[in-house]
MARZA-477449 format. One record per residue (C-alpha): residue number from 1; residue in three letters; x, y, z. Coordinates in steps of 0.1 Angstrom, whole numbers, plus 5000, padded with zeros to 4 digits. Example, Ala and Ser with C-alpha at 12.3 -4.5 7.8 and 13.67 -1.06 7.14 Angstrom:
<rs>
[r 1, ALA, [5123, 4955, 5078]];
[r 2, SER, [5137, 4989, 5071]];
</rs>
This chain:
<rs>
[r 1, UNK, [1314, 7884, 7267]];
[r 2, UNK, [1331, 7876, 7232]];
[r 3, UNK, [1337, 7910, 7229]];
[r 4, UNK, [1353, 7914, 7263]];
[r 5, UNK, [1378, 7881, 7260]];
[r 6, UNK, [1385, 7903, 7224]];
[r 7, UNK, [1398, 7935, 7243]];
[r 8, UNK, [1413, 7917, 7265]];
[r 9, UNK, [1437, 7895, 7243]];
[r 10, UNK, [1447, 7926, 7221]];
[r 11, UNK, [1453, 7943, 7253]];
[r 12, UNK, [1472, 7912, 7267]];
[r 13, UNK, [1490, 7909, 7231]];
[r 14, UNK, [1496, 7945, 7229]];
[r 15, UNK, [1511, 7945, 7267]];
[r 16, UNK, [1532, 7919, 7252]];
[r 17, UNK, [1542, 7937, 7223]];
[r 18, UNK, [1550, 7970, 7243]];
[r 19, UNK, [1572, 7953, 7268]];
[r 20, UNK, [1593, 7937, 7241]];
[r 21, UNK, [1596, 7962, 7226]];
[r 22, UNK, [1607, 7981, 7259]];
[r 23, UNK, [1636, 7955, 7263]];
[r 24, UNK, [1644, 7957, 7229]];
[r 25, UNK, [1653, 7992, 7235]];
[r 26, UNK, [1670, 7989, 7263]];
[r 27, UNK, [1693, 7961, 7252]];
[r 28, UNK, [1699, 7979, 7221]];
[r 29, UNK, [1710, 8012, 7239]];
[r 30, UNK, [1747, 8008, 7248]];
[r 31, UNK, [1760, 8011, 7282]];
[r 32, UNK, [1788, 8035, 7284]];
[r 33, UNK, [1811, 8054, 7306]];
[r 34, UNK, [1844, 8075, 7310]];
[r 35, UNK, [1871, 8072, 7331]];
[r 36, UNK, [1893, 8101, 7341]];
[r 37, UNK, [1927, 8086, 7333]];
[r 38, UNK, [1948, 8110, 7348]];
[r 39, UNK, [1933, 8101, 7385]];
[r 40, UNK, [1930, 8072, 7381]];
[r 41, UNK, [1967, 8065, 7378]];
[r 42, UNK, [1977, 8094, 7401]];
[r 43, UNK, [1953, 8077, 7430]];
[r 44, UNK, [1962, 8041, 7416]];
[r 45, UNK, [1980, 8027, 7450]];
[r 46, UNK, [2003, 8002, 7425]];
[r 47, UNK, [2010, 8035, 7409]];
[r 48, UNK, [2024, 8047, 7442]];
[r 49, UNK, [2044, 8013, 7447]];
[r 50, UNK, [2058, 8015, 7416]];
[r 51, UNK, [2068, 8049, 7421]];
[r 52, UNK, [2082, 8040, 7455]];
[r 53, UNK, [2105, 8016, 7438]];
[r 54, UNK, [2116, 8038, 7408]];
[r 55, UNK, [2128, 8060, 7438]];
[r 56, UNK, [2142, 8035, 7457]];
[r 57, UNK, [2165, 8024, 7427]];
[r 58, UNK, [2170, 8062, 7419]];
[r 59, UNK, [2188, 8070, 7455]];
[r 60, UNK, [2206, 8041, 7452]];
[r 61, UNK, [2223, 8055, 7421]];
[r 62, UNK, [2229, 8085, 7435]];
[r 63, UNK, [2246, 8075, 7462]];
[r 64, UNK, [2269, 8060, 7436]];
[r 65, UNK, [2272, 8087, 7417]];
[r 66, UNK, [2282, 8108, 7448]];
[r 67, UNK, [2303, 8081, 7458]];
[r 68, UNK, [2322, 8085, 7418]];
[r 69, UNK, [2317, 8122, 7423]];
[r 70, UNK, [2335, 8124, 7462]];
[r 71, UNK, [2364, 8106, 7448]];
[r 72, UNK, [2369, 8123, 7413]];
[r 73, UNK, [2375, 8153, 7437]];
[r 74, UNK, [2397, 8138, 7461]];
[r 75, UNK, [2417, 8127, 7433]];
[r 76, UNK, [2418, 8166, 7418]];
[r 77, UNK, [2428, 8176, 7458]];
[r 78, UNK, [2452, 8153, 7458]];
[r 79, UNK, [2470, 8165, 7419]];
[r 80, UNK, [2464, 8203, 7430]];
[r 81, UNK, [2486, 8193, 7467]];
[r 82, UNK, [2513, 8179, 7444]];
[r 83, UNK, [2513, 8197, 7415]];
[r 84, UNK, [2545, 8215, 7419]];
[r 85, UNK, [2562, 8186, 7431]];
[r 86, UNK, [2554, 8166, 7400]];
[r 87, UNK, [2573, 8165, 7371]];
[r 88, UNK, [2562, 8172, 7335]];
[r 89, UNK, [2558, 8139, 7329]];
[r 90, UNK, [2536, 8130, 7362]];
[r 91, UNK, [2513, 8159, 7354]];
[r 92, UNK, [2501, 8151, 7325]];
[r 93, UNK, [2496, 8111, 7335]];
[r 94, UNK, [2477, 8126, 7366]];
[r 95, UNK, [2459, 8147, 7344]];
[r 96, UNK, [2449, 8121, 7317]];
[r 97, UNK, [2438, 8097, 7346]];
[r 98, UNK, [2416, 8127, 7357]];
[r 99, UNK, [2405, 8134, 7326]];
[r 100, UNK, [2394, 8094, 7319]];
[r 101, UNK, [2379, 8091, 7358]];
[r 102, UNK, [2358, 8126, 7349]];
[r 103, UNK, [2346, 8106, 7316]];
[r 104, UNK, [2337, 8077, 7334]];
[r 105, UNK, [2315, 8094, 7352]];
[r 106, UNK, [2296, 8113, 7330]];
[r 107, UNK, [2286, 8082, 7311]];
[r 108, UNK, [2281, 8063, 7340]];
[r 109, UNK, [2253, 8094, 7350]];
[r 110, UNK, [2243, 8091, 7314]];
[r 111, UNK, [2232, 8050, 7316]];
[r 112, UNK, [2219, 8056, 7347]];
[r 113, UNK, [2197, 8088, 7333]];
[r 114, UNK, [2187, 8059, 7309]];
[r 115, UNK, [2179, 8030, 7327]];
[r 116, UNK, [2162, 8054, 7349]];
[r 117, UNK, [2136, 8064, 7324]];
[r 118, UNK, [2138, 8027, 7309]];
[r 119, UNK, [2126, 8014, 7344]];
[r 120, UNK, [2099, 8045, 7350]];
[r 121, UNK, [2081, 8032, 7312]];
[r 122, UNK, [2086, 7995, 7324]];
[r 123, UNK, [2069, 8001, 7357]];
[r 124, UNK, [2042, 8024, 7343]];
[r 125, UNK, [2038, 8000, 7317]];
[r 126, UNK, [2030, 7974, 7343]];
[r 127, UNK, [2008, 7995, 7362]];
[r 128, UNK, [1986, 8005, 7325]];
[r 129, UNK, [1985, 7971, 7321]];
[r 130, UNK, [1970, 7961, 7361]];
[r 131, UNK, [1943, 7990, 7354]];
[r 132, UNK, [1933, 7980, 7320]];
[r 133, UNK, [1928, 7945, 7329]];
[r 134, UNK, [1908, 7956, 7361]];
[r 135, UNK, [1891, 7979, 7339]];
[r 136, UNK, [1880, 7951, 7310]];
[r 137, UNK, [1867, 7929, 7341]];
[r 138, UNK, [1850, 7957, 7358]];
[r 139, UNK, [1830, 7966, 7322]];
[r 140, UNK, [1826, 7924, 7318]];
[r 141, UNK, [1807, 7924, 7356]];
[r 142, UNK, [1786, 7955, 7350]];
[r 143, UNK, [1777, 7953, 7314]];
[r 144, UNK, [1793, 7982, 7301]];
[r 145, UNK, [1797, 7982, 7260]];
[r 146, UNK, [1825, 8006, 7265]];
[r 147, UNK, [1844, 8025, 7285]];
[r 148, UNK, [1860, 8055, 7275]];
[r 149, UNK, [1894, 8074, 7284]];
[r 150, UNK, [1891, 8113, 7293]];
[r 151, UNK, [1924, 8121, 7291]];
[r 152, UNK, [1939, 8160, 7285]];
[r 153, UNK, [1949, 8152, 7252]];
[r 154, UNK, [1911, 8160, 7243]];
[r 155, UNK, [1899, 8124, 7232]];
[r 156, UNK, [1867, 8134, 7252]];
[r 157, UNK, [1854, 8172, 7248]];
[r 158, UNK, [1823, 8163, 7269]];
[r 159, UNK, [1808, 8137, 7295]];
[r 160, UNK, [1777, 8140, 7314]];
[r 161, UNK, [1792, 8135, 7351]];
[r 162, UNK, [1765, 8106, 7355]];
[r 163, UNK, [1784, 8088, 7331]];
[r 164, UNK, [1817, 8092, 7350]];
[r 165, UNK, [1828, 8060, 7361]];
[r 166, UNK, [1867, 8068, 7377]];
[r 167, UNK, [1860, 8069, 7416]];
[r 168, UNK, [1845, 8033, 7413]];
[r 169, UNK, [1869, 8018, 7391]];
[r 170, UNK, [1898, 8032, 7411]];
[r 171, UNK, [1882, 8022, 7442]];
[r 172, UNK, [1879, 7986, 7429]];
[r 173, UNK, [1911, 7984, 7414]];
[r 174, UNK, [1927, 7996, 7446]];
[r 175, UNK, [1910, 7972, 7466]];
[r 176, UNK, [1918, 7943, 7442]];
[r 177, UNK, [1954, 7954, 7442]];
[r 178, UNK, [1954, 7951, 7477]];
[r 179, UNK, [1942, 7921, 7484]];
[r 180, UNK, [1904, 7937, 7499]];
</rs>
C-alpha cells in the first residue's frame, strides 16, 4: 500500500510538474500576427470619409480656379475686341494687367496644389493614427505580443496566413469607427 501512495505522489507531482511546465511554454511563446496594411487603410471606412472630404475641399477649389480661369479669358476677349482701338499706351497697361491676373493664378493653383497635398498627409495622418490606436487596443484585448505590418515595401517576406490578422482588425476598427 506504501508503495502504491509512492507511485501515486510522483505521478501526482510529476502531473504537476508536466503541466507547469506546459503553461510555462505557452506563456513564454509569443502571440503574434500581421496585418496587411495596404487593406486595411484602403477598406478603413474613416479612410473613405476622409477621402470624401479631401475631395470635397478639392472641387471647391476648382470651381475657383475655373472661376479665375473663365475670367482671365474674358478679360483676353475683351483686349483681343479692342485691340486696334487702343492706343500704344492702353495696350500695354491691358497687357501688364493680363500678364499680373495670368500670375495670380498660377500661384493661386500652386497653394492650392499645396494645401491640397498638406490636407491629404493631415487627414491620412489622422486616419494612421485612428487604426494604430484601434490596433494597440485590439492586441491589449487579445493578448497579442506584437503585431506586425505587411506592407509592399517588403518589411514581411513571409506569413503563415493563420497568422493574418487584417480582416478582423478592419472589421473591428470599422465597427468602432462607426459607432457598432
Amino acid at each position: 500500500m506504501n508503495t502504491n501512495r509512492w507511485v501515486f505522489l510522483t505521478m501526482g507531482l510529476l502531473v504537476a510538474v508536466l503541466l507547469g511546465f506546459i503553461v510555462y511554454v505557452q506563456r513564454s511563446i509569443p502571440k503574434i500576427g500581421y496585418v496587411k496594411t495596404g487593406v486595411l487603410v484602403e477598406k478603413y471606412k474613416g479612410m473613405a470619409d476622409a477621402s470624401k472630404e479631401l475631395e470635397k475641399k478639392m472641387e471647391k477649389w476648382q470651381a475657383n480656379v475655373d472661376t479665375l480661369q473663365m475670367n482671365y479669358q474674358k478679360s483676353v476677349d475683351g483686349y483681343n475686341s479692342k485691340y486696334s482701338r487702343l492706343s500704344t499706351k492702353e495696350r500695354t497697361e491691358l497687357k501688364s494687367m493680363l500678364d499680373r491676373q495670368e500670375r495670380a493664378i498660377s500661384e493661386y493653383v500652386q497653394n492650392i496644389e499645396k494645401q491640397a497635398s498638406e490636407e491629404n498627409v493631415k487627414l491620412t495622418k489622422g486616419v494612421l493614427a485612428q487604426l494604430n490606436t484601434y490596433i494597440k487596443k485590439y492586441a491589449e484585448q487579445q493578448k497579442f505580443d506584437m503585431i506586425y505590418g505587411l506592407t509592399t515595401e517588403g518589411n514581411i517576406l513571409y506569413g503563415k496566413e493563420a497568422l493574418d490578422i487584417t480582416e478582423r482588425i478592419l472589421t473591428g476598427a470599422n465597427n468602432e469607427y462607426t459607432g457598432k
